[in-house]
C-alpha positions in Angstrom: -13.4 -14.9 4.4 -11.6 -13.4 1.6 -10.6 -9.7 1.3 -12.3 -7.9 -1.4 -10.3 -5.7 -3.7 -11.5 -2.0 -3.1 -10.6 0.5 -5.7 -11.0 3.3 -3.4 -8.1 1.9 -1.2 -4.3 2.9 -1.7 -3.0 -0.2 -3.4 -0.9 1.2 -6.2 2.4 2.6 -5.6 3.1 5.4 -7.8 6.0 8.6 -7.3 4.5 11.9 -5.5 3.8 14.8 -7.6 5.8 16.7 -5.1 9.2 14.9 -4.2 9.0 12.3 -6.5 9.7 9.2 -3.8 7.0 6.2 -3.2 3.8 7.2 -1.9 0.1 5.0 -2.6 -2.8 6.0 -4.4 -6.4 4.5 -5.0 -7.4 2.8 -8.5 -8.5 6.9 -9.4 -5.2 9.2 -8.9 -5.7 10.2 -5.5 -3.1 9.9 -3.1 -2.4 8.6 0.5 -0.6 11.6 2.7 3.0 10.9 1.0 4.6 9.5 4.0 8.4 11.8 2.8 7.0 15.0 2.1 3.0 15.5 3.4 1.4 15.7 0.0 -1.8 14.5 -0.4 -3.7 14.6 -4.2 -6.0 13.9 -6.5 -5.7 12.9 -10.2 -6.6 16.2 -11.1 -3.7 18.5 -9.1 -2.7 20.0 -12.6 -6.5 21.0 -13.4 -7.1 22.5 -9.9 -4.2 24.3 -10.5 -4.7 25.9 -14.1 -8.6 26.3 -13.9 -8.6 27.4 -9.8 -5.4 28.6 -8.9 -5.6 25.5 -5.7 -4.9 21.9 -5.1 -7.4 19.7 -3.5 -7.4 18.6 -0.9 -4.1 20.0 0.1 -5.3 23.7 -1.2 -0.9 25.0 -2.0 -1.2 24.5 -5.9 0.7 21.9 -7.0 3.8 23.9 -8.5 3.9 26.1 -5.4 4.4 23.1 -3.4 7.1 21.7 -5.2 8.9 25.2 -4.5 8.3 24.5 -1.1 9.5 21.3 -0.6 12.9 22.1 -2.7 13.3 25.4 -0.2 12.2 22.9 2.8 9.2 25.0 3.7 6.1 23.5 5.2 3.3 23.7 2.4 1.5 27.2 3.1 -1.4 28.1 1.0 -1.3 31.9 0.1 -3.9 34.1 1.2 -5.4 34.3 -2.8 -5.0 30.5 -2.3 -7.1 31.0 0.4 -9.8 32.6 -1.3 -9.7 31.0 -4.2 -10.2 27.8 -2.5 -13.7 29.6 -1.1 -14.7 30.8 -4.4 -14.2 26.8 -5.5 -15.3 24.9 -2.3 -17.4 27.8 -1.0 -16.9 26.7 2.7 -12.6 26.9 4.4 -11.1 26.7 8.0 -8.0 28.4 9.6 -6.8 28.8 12.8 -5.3 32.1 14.3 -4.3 31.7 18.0 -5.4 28.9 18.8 -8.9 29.2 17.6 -10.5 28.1 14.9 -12.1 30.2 11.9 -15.0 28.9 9.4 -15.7 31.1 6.0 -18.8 30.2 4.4 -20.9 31.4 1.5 -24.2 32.0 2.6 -27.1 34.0 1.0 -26.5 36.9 3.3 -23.2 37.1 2.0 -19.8 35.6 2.8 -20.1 35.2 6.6 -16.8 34.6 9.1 -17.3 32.5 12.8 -15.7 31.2 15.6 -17.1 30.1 19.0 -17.7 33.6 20.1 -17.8 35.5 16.7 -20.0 35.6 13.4 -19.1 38.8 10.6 -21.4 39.1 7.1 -19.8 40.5 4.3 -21.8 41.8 1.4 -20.0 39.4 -0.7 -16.0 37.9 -1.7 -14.5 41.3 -3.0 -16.0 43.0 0.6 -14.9 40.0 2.3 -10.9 40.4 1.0 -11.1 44.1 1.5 -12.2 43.7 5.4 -12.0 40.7 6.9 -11.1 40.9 10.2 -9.8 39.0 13.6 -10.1 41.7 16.6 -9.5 44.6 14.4 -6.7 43.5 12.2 -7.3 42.8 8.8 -6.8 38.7 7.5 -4.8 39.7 4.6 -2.5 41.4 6.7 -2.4 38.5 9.6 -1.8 35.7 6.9 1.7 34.5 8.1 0.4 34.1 11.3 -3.1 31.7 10.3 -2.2 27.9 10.9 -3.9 25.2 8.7 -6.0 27.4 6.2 -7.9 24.4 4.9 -11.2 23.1 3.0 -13.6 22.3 5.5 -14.2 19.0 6.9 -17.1 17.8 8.7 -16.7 16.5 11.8 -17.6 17.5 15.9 -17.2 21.1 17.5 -14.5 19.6 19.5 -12.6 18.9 16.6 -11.8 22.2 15.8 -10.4 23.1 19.1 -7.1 22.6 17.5 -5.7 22.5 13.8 -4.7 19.0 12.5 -1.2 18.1 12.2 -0.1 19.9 8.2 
């Protein structure tokens, strides 16, 4: 039986928005994890960027990254990234010691969990201002948060540790 051609696959090579060198992307713009630099995009990087302040899905916006890569840092997303990405998405992931983080809207407010911990802010602004992990404030904890992220469905056990960036 034959193979039928699916536009959703990564069958056209094209340059990555980030380094430039040979990386795939489906029939719509969106890229395969660029197997030089990490990048993964959409056809719509730019847009994210101007109207969001993000990428998606990689969250870094797209001419932060290409910083990055020239300094040959790891792509980090800010913590404004950060919440702009929950003011788009509305639902993001981080991990901070080994343990995973979930920010969600919710109509109680803007509500922060782990396994053993669930914090309601009134609403985004409170949330900047306070969020917490044991007492210290996120903002202030940022270089230390692996893999802030857009969340991803999958099992409980998934989250026991970040994905490779």
């Amino acid at each position: 039986m034959e193979k039928k051609y699916n536009p959703n696959e990564y069958n056209n090579a094209v340059p990555c928005e980030v380094c430039g060198k040979l990386t795939f992307a489906d029939d719509y713009g969106n890229t395969d994890k660029c197997p030089h630099c990490g990048w993964k995009s959409n056809s719509d990087s730019e847009f994210y960027e101007e109207r969001y302040g993000i990428s998606y899905p990689m969250l870094v916006p797209l001419s932060r990254a290409r910083e990055q890569y020239k300094a040959g840092q790891k792509f980090k997303a800010t913590f404004e990234d950060f919440i702009n990405g929950l003011k788009w998405y509305k639902e993001m992931l981080f991990w901070h010691n080994n343990k995973y983080h979930a920010v969600r809207y919710r109509s109680i407010g803007i509500v922060l969990e782990s396994k053993d911990t669930e914090i309601i802010y009134k609403n985004i602004e409170d949330f900047v201002v306070h969020a917490n992990i044991e007492g210290r404030l996120l903002k202030d904890i940022w270089d230390e948060v692996v893999h802030p992220c857009f969340m991803y469905c999958g099992e409980e056990h998934d989250y026991d540790h970040p994905p490779e960036d």
